[in-house]
N, C-alpha and C positions, 0 to 999 in steps of 0.2 A: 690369036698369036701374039697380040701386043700388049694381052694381060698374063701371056707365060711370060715371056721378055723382061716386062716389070717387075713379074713376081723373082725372074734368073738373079735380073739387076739388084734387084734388093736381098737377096739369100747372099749372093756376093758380095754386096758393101757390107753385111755383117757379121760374115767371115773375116773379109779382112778387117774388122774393126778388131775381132776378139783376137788373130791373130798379132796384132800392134798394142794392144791392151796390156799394160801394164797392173798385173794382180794384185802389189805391193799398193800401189797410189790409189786404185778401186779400197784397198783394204784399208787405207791410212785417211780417204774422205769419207769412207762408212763409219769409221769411229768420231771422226770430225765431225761432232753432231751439230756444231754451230760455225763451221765454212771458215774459221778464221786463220787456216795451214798450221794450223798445231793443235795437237791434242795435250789436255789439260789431265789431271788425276782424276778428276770427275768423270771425265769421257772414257775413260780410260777403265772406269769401273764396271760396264757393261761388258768386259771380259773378265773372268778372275785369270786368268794366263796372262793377260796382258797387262794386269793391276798386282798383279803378283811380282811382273819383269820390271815394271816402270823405273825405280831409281837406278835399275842398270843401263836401262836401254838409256835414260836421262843424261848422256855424258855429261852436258854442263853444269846440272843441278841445277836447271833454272824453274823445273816444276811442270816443263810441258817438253810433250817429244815433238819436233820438230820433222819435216819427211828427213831429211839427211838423214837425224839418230834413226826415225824409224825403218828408211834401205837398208841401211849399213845390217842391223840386228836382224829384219824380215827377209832374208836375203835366201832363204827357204822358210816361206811363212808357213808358222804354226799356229797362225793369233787368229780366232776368227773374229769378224765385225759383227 
C-alpha cells in the first residue's frame, strides 16, 4: 500500500508540474544551449524557423532574443527547440 501511495504521490506532483509548466521558457532554455538567458544567432540556428525569425523577433537589434522578445513572439509557439 505505501509503494501505491508513493507511486499516486509522485504521478501527482508531475501532473501538477506539467500543468504549471510553462512551454514558452522550456522551449526558450532548450535553445539556450549555454544557460546564459539569451539566445544568440548561433543558438538560434539549430531551428531554421527560428533562424529565419531572428532579426524580427530581435526588437532591439542587439543580436540575442532575450525571454521578453521571445514571449512576446512565442505567444502560440511554432519554433521547435
Amino acid at each position: 500500500m505505501k509503494k501505491v501511495a508513493t507511486t499516486l504521490g509522485t504521478a501527482l506532483f508531475i501532473a501538477s508540474a506539467m500543468v504549471h509548466a510553462n512551454p514558452v521558457d522550456d522551449l526558450f532554455q532548450g535553445v539556450d544551449s549555454n544557460q546564459d538567458g539569451k539566445i544568440s544567432q548561433a543558438e538560434a540556428a539549430i531551428n531554421p524557423e527560428l533562424e529565419a525569425q531572428f532579426a524580427a523577433i530581435d526588437v532591439n537589434q542587439d543580436g540575442f532574443l532575450t525571454p521578453d522578445e521571445f514571449q512576446v513572439e512565442s505567444g502560440d509557439p511554432q519554433v521547435e527547440g
